[in-house]
N, C-alpha and C positions, 0 to 999 in steps of 0.2 A: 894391704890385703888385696890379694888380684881377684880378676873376676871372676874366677872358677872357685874357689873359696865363698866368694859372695855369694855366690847361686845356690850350692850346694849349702851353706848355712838359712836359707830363705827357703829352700825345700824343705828341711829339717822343722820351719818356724810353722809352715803351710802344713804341716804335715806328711807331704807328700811322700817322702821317704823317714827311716826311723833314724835313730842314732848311730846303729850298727851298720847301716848301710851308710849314714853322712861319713863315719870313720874310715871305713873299706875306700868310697871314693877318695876321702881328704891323703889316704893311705897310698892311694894309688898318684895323685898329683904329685906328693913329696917325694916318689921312685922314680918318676916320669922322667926322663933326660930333660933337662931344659932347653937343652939349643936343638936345631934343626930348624927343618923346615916345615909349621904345622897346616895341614892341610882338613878342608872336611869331607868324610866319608861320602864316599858317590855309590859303592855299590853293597846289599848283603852277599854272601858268596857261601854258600852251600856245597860242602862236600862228604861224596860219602861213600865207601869203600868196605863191600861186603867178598870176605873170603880172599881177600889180598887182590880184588879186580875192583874198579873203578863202576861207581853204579849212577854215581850224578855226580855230576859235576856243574851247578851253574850261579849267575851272577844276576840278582834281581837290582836294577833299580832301586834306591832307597826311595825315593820317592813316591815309586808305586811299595814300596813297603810300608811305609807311615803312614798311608794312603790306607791300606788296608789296615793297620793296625788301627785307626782311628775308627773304625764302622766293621770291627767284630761283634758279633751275637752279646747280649749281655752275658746267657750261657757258659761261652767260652770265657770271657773277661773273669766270671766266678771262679772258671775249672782255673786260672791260672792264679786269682787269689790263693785259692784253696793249695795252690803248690807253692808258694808265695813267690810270684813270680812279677814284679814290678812291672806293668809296662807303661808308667808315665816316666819312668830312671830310663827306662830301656830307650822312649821316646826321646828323651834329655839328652843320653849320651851318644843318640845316634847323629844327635846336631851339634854336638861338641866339635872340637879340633880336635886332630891326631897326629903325631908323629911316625907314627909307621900302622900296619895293618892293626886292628883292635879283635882279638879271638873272645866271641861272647858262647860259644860251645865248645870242646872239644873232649870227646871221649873215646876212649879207647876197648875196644871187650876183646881178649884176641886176632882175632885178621880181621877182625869186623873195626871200621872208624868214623865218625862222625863231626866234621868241625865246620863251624858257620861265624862268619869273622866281618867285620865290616872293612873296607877297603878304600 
């Protein structure tokens, strides 16, 4: 069993993440290409495209992102339970390996777009 299996079954024992999300991951490794060349994410990259024009475009540091994820409000850490929004999986897989870019948003509303991907 490899290491990424192992982690992600040890998250699931910790509780940290549920079943459905250990599946989606275990889901996502078994798709993954296995060859290449894996590397780990250096930057978030935020972009965002209102009315077919470019309105942000930029590239945060992951480090100053984990950084900040680590010392949000309690507040916030709730508002994002309450959307069920993981950020110790987000934290995990932001230290993971990758084979190519990782898109953790991408939405579409007409000319309007939003995608934020780790790099």
């Amino acid at each position: 069993m490899n290491d990424e299996r192992i982690r992600i079954l040890k998250m699931v024992e910790a509780g940290t993440i549920s079943t459905d999300e250990a599946n989606q991951l275990l889901g996502t490794l078994e798709s993954s290409p296995k060859k290449g060349v894996k590397k780990q994410a250096r930057f978030l990259k935020i972009y965002v495209e209102q009315a077919g024009e470019e309105k942000v475009d930029i590239a945060v540091p992951l480090s100053l992102a984990k950084a900040v994820l680590k010392y949000l409000p309690q507040k916030v850490k709730k508002n994002l339970d309450d959307q069920e929004i993981n950020l110790e999986l987000l934290l995990q897989t932001i230290d993971g390996e990758m084979d190519k870019p990782f898109t953790l948003v991408n939405v579409n509303d007409g000319p309007d777009r939003v995608v934020v991907k780790l790099e």
